[in-house]
Backbone bond lengths (Angstrom), bond angles and torsions (degrees), N, CA, C in turn:
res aa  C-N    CA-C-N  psi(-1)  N-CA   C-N-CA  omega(-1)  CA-C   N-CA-C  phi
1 X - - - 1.452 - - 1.530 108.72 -
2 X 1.333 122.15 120.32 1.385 113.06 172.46 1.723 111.76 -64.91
3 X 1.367 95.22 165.19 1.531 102.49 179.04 1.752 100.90 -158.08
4 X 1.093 86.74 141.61 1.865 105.71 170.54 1.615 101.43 -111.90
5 X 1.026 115.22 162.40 1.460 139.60 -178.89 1.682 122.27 -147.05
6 X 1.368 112.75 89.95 1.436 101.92 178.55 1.628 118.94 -110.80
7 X 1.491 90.76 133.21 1.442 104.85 -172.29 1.337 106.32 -101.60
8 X 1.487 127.93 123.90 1.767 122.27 178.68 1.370 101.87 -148.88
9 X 0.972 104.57 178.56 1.794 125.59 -173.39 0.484 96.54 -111.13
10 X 1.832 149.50 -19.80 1.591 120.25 -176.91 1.691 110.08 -76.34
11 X 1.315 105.52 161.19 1.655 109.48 -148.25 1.714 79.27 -90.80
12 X 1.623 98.02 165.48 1.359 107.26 -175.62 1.743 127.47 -48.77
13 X 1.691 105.13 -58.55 0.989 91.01 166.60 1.781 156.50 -90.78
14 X 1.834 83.23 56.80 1.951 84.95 -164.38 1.877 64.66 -117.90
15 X 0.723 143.33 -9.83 1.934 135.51 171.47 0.982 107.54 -76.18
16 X 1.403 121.07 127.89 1.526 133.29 -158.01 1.529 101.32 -98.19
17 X 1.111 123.58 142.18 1.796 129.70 -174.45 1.723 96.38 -56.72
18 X 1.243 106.19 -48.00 1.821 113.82 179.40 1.691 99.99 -56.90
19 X 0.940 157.40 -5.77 1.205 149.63 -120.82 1.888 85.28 -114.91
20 X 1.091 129.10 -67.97 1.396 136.99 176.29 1.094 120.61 -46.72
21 X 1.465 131.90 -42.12 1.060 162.15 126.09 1.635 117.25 5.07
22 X 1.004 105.82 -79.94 1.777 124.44 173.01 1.517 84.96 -60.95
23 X 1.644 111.08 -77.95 1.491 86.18 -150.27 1.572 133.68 -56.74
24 X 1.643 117.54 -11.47 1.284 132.69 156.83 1.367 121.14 -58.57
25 X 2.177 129.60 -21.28 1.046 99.63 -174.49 1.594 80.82 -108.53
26 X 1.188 143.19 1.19 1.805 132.72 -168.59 1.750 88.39 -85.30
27 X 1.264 127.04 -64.89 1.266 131.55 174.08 1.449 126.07 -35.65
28 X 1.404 113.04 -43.41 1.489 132.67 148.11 2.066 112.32 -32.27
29 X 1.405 77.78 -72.67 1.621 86.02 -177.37 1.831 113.43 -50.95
30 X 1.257 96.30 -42.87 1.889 103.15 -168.99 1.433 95.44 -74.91
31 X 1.320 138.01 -17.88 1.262 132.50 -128.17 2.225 78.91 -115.30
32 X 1.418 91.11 -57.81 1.422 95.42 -171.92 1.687 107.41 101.34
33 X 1.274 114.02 33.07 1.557 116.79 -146.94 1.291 97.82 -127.38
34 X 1.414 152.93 154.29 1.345 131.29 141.28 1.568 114.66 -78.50
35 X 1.676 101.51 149.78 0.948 111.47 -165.86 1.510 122.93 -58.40
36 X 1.189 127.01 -55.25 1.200 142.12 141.49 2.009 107.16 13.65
37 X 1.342 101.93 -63.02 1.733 106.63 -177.66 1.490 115.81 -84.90
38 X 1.434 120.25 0.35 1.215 115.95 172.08 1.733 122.85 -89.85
39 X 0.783 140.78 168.73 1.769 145.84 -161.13 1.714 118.89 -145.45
40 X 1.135 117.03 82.18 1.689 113.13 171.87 1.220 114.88 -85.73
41 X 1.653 116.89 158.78 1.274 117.96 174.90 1.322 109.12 -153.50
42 X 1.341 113.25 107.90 1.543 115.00 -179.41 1.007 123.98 -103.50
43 X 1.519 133.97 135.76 1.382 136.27 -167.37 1.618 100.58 -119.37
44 X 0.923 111.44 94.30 1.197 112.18 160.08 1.836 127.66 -66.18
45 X 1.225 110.69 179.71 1.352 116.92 -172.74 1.803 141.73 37.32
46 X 1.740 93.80 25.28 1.167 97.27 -177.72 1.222 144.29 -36.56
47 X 1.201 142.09 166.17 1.911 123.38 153.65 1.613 97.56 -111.39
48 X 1.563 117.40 106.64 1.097 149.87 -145.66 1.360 125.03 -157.41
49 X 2.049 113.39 94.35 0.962 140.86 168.13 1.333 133.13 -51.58
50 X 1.428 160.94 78.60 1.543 143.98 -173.41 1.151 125.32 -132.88
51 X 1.420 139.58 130.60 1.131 129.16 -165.45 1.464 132.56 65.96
52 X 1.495 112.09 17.70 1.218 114.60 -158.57 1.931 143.27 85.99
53 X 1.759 86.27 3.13 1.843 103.05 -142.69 1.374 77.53 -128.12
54 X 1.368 125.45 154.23 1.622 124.42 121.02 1.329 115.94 -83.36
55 X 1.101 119.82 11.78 1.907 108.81 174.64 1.354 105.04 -54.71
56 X 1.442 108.52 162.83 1.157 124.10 -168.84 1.251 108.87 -76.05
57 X 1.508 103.56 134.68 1.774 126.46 -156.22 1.821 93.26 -156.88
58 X 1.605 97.39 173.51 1.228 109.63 -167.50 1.936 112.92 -142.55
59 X 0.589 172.55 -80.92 1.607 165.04 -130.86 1.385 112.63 65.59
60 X 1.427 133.67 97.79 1.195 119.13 175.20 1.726 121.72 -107.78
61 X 1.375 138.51 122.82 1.298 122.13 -150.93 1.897 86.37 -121.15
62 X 0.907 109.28 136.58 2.146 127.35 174.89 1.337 116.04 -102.78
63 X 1.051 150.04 74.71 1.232 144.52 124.42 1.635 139.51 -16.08
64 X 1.380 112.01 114.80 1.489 102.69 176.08 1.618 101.27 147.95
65 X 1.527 83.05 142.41 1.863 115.11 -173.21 1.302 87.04 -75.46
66 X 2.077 111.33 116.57 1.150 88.70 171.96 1.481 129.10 107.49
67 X 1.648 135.82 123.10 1.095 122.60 159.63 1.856 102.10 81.66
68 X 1.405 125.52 6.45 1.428 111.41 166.10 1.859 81.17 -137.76
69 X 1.661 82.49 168.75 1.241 101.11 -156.86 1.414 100.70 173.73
70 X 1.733 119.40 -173.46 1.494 113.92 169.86 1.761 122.60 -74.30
71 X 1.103 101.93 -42.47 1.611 121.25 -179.92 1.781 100.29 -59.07
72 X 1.457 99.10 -46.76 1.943 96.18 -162.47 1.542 92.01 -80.55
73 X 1.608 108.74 -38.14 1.989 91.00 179.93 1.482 124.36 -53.44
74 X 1.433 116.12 -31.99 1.056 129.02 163.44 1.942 131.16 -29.59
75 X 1.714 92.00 -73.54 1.203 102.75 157.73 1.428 129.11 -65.79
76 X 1.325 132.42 -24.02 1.700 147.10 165.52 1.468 90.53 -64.58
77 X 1.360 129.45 -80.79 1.358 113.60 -162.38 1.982 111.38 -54.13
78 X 1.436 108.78 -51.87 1.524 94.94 172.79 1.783 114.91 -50.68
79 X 0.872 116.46 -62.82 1.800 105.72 166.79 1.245 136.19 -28.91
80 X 1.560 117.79 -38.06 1.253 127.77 176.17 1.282 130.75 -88.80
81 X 1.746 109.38 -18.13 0.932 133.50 168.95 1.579 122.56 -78.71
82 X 1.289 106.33 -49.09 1.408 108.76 155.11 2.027 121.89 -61.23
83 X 0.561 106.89 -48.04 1.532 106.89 163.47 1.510 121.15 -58.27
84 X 1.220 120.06 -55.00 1.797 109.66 160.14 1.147 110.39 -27.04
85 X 1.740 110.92 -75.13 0.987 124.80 -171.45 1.838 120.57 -43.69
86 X 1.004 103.58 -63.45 1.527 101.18 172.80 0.905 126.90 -63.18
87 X 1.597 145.67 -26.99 1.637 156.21 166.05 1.428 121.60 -82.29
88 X 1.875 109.49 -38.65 1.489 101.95 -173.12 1.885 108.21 -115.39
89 X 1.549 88.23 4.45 2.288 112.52 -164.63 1.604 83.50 39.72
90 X 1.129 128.45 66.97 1.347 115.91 133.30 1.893 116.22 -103.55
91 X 1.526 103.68 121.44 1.628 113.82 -165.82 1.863 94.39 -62.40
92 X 1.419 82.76 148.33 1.496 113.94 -166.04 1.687 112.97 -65.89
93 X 1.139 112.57 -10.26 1.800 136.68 169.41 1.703 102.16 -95.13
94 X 1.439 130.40 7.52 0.979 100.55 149.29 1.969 112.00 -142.66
């Protein structure tokens, strides 16, 4: 079963209930998977160092037999990055 894992500092409630949601059916789509067999896990409210900053940042970890690689990390990191960005506005540089 694939699984994502996101680790961030933004505190629980600035993560939108939809937030898991999207990223289960965009991941779906990149993945080629039904949604159903995929697994997220978000941790909100970390205490979480990057770049020198605690500004709000994220850790994202991919799981799965299969389907990553250089070409697919590519598209996974643009996906995930855009989704931070739009759900938690944490900028895509951190």
């Amino acid at each position: 079963m694939p699984k994502l894992i996101v680790n961030t500092n933004t505190s629980k409630d600035k993560v939108p209930e939809c937030f898991a949601g999207e990223l289960i059916q965009q991941l779906s789509k990149a993945w080629g998977k039904p949604a159903q067999y995929l697994a997220i896990q978000i941790s909100p409210d970390g205490v979480m160092f990057s770049g020198g900053s605690t500004d709000p940042c994220a850790m994202c970890f991919l799981y799965s037999i299969g389907k990553i690689g250089e070409q697919e990390d590519k598209v996974y990191s643009e996906l995930l990055c855009t989704m931070l960005n739009k759900q938690l506005k944490i900028p895509s540089d951190r």
